[in-house]
N, C-alpha and C positions, 0 to 999 in steps of 0.2 A: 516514694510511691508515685508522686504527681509527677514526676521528672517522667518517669519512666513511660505512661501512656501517650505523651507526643511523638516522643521516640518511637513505639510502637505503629503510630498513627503514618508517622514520615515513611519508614520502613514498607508501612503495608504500599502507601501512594507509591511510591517511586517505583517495587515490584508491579505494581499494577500500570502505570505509567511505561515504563520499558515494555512490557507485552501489548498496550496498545502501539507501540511506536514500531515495533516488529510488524505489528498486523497492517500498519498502515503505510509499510514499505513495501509492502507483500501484496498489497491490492493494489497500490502504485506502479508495482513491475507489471503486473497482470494485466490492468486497462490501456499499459503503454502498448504490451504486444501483442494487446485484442487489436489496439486500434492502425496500431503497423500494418498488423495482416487487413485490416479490411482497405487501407489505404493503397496498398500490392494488389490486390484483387480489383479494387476500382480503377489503377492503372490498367491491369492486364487487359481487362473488359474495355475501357477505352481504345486499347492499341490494339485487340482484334477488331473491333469494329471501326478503326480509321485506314486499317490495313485493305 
């Protein structure tokens, strides 16, 4: 019986563990290509107003 609640305990961290690791690759993609797009946009707006 004592064996068996760390087992328990590991089990639950690691499940909980991989779902934030999913979420934190997922908000990582996101502010890369929030920040792509505002960086294309700060070009364009330069190069019409140097044109």
């Amino acid at each position: 019986m004592s064996s068996l609640f760390p087992i328990a305990i590991a089990v639950f961290l690691i499940t909980g563990c991989s779902a934030t690791w999913s979420g934190v690759k997922q908000d990582t993609s996101d502010a890369w290509d929030w920040t792509k797009s505002k960086v294309h946009q700060g070009a364009d707006y330069v190069r019409e107003k140097t044109e």
